[in-house]
TIFI-657702 format. One record per atom (N, C-alpha, C, O, CB): atom name; z, y, x; residue in three letters. Coordinates in steps of 0.1 Angstrom, whole numbers, plus 2048, in hexadecimal, padded with zeros to 3 digits. Last residue first. Glycine has a CB too. Layout:
<rs>
a | pz | py | px | r
CA | Z | Y | X | ala
...
</rs>
This chain:
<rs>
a | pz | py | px | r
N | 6BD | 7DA | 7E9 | unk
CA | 6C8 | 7E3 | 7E7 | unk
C | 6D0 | 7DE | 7F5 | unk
O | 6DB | 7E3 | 7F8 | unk
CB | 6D0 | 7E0 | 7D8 | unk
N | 69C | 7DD | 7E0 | unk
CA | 6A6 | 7D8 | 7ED | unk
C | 6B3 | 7DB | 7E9 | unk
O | 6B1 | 7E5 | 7E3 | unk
CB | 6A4 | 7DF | 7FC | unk
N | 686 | 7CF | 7CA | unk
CA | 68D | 7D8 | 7CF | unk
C | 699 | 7D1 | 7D3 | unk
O | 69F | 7C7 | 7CF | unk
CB | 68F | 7E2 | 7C7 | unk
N | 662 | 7CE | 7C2 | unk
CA | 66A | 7C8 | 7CC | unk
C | 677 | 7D3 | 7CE | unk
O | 674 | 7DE | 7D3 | unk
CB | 660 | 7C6 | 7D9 | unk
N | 650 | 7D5 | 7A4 | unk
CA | 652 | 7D6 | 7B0 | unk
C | 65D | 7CC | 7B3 | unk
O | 661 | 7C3 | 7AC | unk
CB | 656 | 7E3 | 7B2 | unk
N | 642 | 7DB | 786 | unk
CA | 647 | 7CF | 78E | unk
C | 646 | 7D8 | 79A | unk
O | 63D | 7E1 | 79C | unk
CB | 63E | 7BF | 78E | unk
N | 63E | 7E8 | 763 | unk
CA | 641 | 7E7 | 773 | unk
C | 647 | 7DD | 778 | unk
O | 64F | 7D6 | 772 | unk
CB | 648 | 7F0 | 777 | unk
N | 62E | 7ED | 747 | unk
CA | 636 | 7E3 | 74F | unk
C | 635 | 7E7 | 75A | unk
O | 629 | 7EA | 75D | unk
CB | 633 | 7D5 | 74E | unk
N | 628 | 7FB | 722 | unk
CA | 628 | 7FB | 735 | unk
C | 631 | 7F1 | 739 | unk
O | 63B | 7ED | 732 | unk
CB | 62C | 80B | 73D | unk
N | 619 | 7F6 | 70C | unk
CA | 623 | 7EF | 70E | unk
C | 621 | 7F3 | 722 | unk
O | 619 | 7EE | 72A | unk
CB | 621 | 7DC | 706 | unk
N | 60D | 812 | 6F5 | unk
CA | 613 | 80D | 704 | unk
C | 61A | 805 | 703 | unk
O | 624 | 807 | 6FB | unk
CB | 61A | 816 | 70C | unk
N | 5FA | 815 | 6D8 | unk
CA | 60B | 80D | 6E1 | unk
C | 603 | 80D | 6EB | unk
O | 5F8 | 809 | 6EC | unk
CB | 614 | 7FC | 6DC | unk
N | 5DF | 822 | 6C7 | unk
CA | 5E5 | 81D | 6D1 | unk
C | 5F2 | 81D | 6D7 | unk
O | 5F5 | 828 | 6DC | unk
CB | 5E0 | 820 | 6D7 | unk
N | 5CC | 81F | 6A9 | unk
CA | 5DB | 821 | 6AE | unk
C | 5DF | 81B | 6B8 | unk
O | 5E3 | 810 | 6B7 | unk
CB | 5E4 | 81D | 6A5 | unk
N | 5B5 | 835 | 696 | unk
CA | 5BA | 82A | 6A5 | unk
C | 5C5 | 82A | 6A5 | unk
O | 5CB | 834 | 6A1 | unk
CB | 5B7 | 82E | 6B5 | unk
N | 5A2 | 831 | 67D | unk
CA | 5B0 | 834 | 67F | unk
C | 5AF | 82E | 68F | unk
O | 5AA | 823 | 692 | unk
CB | 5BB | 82D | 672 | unk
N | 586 | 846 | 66F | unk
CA | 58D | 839 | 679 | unk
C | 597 | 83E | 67B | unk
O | 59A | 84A | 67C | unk
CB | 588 | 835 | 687 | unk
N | 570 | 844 | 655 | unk
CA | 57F | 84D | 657 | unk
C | 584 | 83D | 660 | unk
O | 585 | 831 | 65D | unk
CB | 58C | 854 | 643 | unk
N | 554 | 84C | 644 | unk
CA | 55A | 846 | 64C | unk
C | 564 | 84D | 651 | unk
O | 563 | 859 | 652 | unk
CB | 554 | 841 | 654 | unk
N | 54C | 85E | 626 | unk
CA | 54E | 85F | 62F | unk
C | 556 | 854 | 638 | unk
O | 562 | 853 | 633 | unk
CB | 550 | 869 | 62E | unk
N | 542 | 855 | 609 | unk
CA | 53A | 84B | 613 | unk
C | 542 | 850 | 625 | unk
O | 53F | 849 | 62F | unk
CB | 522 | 851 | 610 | unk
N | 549 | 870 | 5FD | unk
CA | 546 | 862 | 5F7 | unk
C | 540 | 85F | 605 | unk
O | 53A | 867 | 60B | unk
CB | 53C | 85F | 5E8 | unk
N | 552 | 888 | 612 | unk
CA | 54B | 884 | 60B | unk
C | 549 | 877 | 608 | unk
O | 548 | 870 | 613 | unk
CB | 543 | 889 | 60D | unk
N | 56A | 8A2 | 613 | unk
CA | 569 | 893 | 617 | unk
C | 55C | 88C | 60F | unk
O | 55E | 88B | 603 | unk
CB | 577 | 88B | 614 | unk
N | 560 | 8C5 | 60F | unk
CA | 568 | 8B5 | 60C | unk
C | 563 | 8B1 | 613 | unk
O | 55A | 8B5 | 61A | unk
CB | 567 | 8AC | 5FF | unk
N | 567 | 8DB | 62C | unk
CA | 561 | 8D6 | 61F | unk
C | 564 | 8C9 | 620 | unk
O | 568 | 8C2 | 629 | unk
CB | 552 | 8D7 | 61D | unk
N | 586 | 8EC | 631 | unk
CA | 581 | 8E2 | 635 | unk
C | 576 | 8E4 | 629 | unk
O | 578 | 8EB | 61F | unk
CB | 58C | 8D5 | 637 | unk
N | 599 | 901 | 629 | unk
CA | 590 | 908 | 634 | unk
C | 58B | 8FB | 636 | unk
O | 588 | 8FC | 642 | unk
CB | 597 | 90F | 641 | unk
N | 5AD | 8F7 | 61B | unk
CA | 5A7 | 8FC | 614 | unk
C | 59A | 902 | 61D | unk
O | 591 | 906 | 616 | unk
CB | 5AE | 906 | 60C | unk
N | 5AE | 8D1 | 62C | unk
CA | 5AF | 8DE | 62A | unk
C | 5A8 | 8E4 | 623 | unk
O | 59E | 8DF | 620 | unk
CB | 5AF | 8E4 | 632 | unk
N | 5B7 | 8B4 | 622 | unk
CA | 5AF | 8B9 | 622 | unk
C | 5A9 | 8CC | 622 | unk
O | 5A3 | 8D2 | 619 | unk
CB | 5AE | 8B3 | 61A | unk
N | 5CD | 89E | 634 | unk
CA | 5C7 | 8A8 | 62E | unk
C | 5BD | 8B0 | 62D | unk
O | 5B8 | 8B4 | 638 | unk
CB | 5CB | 8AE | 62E | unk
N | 5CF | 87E | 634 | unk
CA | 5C8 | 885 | 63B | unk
C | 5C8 | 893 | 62C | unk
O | 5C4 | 893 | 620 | unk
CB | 5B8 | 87C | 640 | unk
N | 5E6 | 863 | 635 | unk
CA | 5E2 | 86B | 630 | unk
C | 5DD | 876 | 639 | unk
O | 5E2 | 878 | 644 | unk
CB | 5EB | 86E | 62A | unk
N | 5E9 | 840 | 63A | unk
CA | 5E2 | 848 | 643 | unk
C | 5E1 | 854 | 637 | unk
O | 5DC | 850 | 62D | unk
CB | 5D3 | 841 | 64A | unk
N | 601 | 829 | 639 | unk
CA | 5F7 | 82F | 633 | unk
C | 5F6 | 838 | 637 | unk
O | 601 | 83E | 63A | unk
CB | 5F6 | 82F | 627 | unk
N | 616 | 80C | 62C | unk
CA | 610 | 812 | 639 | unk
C | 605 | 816 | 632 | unk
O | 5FF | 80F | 629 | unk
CB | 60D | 808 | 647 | unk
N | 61E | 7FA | 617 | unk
CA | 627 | 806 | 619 | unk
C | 621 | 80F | 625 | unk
O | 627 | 819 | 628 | unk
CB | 636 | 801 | 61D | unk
N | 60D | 7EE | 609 | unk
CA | 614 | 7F6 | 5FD | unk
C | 61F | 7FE | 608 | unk
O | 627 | 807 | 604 | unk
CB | 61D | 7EB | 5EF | unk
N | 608 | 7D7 | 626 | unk
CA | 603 | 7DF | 619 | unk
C | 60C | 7E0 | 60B | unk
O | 611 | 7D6 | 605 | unk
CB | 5F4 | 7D8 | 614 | unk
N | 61D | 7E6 | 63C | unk
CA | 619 | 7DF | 639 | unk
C | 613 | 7E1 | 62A | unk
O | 618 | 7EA | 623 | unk
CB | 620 | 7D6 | 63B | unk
N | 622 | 7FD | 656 | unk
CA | 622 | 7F5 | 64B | unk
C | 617 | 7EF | 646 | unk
O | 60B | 7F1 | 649 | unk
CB | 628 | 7FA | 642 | unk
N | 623 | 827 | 65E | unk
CA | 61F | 816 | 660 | unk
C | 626 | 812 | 655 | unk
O | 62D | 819 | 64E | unk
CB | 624 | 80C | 670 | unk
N | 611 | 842 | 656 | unk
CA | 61F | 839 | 653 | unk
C | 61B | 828 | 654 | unk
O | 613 | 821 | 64E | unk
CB | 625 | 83E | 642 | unk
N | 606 | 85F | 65C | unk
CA | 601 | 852 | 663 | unk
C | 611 | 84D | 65E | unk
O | 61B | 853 | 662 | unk
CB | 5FC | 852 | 677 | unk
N | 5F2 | 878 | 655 | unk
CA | 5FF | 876 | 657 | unk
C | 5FE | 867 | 659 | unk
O | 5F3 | 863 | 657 | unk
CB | 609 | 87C | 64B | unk
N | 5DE | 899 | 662 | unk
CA | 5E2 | 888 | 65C | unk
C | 5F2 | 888 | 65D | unk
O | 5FA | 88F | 662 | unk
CB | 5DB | 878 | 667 | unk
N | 5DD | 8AE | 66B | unk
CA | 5D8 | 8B0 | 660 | unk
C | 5D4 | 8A2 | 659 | unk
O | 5CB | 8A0 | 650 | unk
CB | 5CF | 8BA | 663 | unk
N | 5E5 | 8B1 | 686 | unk
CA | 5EE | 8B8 | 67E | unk
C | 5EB | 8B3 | 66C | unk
O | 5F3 | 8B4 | 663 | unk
CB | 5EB | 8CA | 682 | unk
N | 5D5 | 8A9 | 697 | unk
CA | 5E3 | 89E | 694 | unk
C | 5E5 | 8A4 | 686 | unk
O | 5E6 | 89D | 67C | unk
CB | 5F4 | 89F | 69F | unk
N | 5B4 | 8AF | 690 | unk
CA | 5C1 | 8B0 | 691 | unk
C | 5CC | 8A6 | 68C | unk
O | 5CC | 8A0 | 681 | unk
CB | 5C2 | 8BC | 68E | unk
N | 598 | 88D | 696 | unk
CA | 5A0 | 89C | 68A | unk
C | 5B0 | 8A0 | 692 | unk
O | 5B6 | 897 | 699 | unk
CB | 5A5 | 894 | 671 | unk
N | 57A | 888 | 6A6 | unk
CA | 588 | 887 | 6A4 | unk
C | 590 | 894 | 69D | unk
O | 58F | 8A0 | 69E | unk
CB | 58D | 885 | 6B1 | unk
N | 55D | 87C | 68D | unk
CA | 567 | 885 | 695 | unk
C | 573 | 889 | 696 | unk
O | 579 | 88D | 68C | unk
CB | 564 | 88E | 695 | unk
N | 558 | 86A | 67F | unk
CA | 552 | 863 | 690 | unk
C | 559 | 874 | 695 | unk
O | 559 | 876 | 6A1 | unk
CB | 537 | 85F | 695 | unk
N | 55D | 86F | 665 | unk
CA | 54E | 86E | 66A | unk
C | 54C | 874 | 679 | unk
O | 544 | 87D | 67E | unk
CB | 544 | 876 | 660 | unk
N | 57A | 875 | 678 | unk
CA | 575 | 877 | 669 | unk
C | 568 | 877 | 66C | unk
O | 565 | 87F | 675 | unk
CB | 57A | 884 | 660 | unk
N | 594 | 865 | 684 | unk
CA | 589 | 869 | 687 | unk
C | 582 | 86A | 677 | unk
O | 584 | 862 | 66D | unk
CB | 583 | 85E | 692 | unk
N | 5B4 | 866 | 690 | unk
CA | 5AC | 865 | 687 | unk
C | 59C | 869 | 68D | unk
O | 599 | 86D | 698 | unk
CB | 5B2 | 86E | 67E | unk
N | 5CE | 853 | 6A8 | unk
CA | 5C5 | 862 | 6A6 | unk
C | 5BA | 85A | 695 | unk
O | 5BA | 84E | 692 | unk
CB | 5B5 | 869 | 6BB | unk
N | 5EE | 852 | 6B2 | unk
CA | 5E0 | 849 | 6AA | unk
C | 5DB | 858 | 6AC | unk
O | 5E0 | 862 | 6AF | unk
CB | 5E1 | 840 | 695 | unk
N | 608 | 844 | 6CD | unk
CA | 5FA | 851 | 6C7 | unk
C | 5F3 | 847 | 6BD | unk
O | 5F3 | 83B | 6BD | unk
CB | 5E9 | 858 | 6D6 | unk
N | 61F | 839 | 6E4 | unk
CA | 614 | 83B | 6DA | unk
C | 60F | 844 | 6D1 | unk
O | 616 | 84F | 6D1 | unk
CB | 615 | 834 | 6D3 | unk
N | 63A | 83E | 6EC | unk
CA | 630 | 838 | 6F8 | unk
C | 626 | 82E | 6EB | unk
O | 626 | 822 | 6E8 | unk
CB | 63B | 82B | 70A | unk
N | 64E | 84B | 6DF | unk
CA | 649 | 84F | 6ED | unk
C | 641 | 847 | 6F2 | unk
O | 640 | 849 | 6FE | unk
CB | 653 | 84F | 6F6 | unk
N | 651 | 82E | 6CB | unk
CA | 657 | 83B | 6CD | unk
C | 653 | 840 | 6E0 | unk
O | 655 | 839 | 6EA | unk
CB | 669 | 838 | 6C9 | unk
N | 633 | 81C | 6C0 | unk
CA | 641 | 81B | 6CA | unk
C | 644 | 82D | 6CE | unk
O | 63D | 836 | 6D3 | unk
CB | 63D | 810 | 6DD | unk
N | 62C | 81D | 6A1 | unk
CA | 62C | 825 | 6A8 | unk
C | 638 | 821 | 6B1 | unk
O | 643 | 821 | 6AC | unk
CB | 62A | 831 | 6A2 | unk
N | 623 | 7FB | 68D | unk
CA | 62C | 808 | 690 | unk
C | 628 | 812 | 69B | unk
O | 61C | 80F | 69F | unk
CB | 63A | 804 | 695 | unk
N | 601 | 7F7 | 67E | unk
CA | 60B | 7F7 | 687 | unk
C | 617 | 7FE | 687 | unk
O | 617 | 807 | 680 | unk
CB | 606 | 7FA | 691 | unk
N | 5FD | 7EE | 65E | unk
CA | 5F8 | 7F7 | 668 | unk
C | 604 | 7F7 | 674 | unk
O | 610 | 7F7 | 671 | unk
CB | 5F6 | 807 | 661 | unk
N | 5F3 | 7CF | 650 | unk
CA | 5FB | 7D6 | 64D | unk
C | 5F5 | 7E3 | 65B | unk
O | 5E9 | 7E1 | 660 | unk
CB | 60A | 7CD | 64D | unk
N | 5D8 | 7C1 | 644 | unk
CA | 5E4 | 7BF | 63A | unk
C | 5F2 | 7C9 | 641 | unk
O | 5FC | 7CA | 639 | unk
CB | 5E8 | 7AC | 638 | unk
N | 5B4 | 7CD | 63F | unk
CA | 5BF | 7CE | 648 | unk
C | 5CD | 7C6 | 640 | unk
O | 5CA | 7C4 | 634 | unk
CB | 5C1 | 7E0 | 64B | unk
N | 59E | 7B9 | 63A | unk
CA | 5A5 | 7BF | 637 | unk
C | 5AD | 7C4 | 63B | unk
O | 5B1 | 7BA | 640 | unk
CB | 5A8 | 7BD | 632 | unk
N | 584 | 7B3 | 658 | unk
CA | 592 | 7AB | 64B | unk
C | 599 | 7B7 | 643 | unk
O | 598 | 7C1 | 64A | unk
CB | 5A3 | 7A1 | 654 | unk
N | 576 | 7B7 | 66C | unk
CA | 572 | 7BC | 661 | unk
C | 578 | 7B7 | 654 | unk
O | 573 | 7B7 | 649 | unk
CB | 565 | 7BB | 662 | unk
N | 57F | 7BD | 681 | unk
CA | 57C | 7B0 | 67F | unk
C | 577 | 7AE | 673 | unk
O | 574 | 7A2 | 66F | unk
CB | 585 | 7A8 | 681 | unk
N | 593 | 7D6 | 685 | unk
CA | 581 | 7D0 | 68E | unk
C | 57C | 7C5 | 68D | unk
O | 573 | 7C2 | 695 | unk
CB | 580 | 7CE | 69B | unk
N | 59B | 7D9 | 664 | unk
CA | 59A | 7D7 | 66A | unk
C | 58B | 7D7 | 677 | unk
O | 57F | 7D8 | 674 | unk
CB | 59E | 7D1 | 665 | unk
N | 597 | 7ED | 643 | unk
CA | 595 | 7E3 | 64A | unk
C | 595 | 7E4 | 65B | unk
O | 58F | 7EE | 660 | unk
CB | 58B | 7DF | 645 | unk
N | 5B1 | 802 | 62B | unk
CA | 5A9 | 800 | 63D | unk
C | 5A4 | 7EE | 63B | unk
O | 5AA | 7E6 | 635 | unk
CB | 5B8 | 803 | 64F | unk
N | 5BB | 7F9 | 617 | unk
CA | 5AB | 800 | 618 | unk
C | 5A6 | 804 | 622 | unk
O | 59B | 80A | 623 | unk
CB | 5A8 | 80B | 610 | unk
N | 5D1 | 7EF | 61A | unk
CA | 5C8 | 7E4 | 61A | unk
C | 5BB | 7EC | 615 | unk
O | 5B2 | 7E6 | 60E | unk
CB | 5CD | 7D6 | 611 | unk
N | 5E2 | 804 | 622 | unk
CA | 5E2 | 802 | 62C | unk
C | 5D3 | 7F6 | 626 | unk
O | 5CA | 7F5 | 62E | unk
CB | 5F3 | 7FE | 632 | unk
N | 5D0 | 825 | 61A | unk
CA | 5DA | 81A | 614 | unk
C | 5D9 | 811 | 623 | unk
O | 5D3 | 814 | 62D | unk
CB | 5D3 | 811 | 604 | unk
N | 5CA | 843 | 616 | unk
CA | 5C8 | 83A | 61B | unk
C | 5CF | 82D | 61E | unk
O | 5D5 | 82E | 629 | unk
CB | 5C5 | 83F | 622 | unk
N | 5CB | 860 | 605 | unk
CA | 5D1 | 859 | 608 | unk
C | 5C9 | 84B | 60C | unk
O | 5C1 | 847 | 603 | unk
CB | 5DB | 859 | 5FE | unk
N | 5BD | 882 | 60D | unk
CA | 5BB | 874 | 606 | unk
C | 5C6 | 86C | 610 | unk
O | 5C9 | 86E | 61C | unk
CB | 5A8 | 86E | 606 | unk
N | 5C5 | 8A1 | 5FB | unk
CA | 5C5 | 895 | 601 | unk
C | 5C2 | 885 | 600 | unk
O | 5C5 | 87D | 5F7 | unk
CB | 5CD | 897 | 603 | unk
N | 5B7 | 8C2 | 5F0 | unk
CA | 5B9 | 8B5 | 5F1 | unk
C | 5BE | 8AB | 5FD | unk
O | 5BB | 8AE | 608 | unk
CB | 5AF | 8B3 | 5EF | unk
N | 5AB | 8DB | 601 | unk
CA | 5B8 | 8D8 | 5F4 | unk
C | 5C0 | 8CB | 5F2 | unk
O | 5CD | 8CA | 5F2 | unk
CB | 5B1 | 8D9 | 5E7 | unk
N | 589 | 8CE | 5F4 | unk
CA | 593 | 8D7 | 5FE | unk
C | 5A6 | 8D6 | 5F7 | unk
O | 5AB | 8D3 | 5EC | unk
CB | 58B | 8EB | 5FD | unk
N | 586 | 8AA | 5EB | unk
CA | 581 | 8BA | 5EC | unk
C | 58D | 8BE | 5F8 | unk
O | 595 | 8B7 | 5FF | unk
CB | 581 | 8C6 | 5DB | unk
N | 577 | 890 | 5EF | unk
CA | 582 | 896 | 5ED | unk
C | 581 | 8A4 | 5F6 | unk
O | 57D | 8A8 | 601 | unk
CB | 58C | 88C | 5F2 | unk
N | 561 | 876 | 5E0 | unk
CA | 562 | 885 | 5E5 | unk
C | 570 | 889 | 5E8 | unk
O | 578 | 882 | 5E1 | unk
CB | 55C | 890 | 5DB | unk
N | 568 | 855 | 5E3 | unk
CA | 568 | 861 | 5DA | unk
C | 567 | 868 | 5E4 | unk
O | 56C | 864 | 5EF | unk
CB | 571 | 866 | 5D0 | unk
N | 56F | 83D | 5F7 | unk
CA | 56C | 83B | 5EE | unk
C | 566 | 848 | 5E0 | unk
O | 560 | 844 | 5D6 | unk
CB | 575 | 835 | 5ED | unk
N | 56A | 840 | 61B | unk
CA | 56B | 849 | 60D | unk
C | 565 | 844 | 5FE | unk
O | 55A | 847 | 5FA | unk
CB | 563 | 856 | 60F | unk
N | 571 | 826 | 62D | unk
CA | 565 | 82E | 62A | unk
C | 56D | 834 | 618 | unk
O | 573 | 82F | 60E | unk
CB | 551 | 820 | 629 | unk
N | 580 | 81C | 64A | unk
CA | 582 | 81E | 63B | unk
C | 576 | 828 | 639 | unk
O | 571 | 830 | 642 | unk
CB | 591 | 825 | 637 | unk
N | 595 | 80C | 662 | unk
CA | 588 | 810 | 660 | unk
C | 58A | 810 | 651 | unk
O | 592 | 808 | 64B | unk
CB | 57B | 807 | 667 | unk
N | 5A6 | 80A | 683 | unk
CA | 5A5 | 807 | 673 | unk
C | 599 | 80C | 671 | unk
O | 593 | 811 | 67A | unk
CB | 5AF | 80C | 66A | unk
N | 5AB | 7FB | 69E | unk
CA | 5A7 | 804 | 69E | unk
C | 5A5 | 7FF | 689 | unk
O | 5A4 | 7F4 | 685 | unk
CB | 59B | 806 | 6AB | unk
N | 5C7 | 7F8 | 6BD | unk
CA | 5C2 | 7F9 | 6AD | unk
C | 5BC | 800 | 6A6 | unk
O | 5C0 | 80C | 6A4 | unk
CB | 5C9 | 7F8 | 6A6 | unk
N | 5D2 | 7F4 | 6DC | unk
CA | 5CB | 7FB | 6D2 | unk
C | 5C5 | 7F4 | 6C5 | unk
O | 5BD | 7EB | 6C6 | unk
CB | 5C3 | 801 | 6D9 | unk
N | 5EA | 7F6 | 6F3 | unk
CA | 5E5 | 7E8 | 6E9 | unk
C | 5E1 | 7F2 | 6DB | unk
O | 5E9 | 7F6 | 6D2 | unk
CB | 5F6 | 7D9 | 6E4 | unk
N | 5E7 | 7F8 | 719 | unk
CA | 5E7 | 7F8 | 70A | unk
C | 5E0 | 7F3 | 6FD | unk
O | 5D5 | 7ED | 6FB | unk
CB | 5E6 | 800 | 70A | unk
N | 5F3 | 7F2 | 732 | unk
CA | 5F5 | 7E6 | 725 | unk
C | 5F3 | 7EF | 719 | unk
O | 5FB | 7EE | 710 | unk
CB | 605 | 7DE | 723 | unk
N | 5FC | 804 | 747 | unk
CA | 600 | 805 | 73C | unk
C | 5FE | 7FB | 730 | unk
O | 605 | 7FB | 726 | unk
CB | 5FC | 80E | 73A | unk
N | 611 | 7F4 | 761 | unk
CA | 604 | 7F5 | 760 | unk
C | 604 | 7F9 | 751 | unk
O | 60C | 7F2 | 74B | unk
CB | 5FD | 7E8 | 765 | unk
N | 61F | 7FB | 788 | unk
CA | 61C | 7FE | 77A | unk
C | 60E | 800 | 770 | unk
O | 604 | 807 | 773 | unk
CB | 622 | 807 | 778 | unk
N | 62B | 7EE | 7A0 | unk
CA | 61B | 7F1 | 7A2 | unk
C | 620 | 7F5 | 78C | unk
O | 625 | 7EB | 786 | unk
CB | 60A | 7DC | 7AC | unk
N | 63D | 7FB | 7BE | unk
CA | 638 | 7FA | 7B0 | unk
C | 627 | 7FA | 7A9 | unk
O | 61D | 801 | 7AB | unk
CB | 63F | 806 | 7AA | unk
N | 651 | 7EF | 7DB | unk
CA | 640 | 7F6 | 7D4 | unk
C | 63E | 7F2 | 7C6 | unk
O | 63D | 7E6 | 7C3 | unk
CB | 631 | 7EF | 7DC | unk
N | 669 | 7F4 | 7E7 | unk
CA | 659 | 7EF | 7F1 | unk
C | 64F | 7F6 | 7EC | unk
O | 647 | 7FD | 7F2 | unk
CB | 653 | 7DF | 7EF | unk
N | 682 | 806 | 7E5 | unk
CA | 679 | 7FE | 7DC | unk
C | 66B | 804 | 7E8 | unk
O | 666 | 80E | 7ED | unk
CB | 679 | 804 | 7C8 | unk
N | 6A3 | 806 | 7EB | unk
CA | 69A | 806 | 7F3 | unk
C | 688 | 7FA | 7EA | unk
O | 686 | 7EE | 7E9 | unk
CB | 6A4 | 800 | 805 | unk
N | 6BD | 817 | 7E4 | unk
CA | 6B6 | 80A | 7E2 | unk
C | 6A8 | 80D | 7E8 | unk
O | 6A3 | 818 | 7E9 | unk
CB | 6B6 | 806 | 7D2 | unk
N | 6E4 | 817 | 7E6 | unk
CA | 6D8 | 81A | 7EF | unk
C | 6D1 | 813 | 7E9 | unk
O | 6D6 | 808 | 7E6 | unk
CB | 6D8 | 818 | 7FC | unk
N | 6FC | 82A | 7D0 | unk
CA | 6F6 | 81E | 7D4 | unk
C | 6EA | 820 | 7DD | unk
O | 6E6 | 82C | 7DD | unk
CB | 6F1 | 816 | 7C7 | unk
N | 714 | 841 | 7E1 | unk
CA | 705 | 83E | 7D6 | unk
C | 704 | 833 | 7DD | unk
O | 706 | 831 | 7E9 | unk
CB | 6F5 | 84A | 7D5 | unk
N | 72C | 85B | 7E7 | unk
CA | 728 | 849 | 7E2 | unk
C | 721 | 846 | 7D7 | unk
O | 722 | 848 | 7CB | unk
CB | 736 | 840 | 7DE | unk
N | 737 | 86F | 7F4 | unk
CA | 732 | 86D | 7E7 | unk
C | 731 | 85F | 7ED | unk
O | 736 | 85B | 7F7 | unk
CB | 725 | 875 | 7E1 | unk
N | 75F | 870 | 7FE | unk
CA | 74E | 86D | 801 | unk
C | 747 | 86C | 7F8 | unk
O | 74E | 868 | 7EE | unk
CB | 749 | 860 | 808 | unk
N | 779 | 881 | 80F | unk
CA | 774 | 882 | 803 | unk
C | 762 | 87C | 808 | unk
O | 75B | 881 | 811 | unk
CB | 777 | 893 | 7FC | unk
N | 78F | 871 | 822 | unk
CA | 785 | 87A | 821 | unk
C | 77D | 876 | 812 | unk
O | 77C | 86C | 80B | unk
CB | 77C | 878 | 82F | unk
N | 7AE | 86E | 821 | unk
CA | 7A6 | 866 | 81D | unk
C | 798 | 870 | 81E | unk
O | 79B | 87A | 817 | unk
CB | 7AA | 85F | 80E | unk
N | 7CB | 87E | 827 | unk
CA | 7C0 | 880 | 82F | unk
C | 7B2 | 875 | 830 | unk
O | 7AC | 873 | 83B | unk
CB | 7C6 | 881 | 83C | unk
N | 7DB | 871 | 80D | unk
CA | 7D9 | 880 | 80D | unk
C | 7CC | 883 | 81A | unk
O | 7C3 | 88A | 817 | unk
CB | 7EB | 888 | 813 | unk
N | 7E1 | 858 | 813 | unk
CA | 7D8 | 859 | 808 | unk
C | 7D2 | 869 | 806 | unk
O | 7C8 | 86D | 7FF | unk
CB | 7E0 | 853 | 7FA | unk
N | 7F5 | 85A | 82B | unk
CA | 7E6 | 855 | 829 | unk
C | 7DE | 855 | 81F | unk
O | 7D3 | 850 | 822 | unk
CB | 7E4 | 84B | 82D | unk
N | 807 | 868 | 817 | unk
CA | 803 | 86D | 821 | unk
C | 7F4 | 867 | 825 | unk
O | 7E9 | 86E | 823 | unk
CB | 80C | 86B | 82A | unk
N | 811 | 850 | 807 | unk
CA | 80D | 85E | 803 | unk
C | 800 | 865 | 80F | unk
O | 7F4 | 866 | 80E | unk
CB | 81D | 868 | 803 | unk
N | 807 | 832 | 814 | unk
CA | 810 | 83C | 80F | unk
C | 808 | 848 | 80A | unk
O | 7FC | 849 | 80A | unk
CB | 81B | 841 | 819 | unk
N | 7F8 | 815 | 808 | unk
CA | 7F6 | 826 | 80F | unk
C | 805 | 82C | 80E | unk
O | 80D | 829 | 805 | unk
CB | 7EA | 832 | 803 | unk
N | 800 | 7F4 | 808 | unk
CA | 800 | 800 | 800 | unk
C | 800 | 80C | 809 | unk
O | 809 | 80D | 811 | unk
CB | 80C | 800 | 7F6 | unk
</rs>
């Protein structure tokens, strides 16, 4: 046991672990989805159209039956309205399954309608990233 005294001229030290990494190699893995839907009706200015989850089809050309989740920080979907990409601002994207996942797009009063027959792509890409290295401690 110390006495007093030797516990009084103990020098004060930070203290950190040491580690010593060789080499990382990281890779993103991303896992993209692409939906597809053609305009059943016009939909004017003003308007929105709702997009269900089983009135997308698939790249395989099936029905869709549900829409992905969104991994928090490390995913995006974008829209595309006859083959052009649209603002975030002016969809809304809710995963699930059919009766609960569904793509809403607005239609601004500064937009012309949507027209019967227009094609509408959904993408949705996840990051699954992974790293591997070697570490020394």
């Amino acid at each position: 046991m110390m006495n007093e005294k030797e516990v009084s001229t103990l020098a004060l030290q930070l203290m950190k672990i040491h580690v010593l990494l060789d080499s990382v190699t990281t890779s993103l893995n991303p896992n993209v989805t692409s939906f597809f839907h053609v305009t059943a009706a016009d939909v004017e200015p003003t308007n929105t159209l709702t997009i269900e989850t089983n009135q997308f089809f698939s790249d395989d050309g099936l029905e869709a039956t549900e829409l992905p989740e969104l991994t928090e920080d490390n995913s995006y979907y974008q829209v595309y309205v006859n083959g052009v990409l649209q603002m975030t601002e002016l969809s809304t994207y809710t995963p699930g399954a059919v009766g609960v996942g569904s793509l809403t797009i607005s239609v601004t009063e500064n937009s012309s309608a949507l027209l019967q027959g227009t094609p509408i792509v959904l993408k949705v890409v996840n990051f699954e990233p992974a790293s591997e290295g070697e570490i020394e401690t």
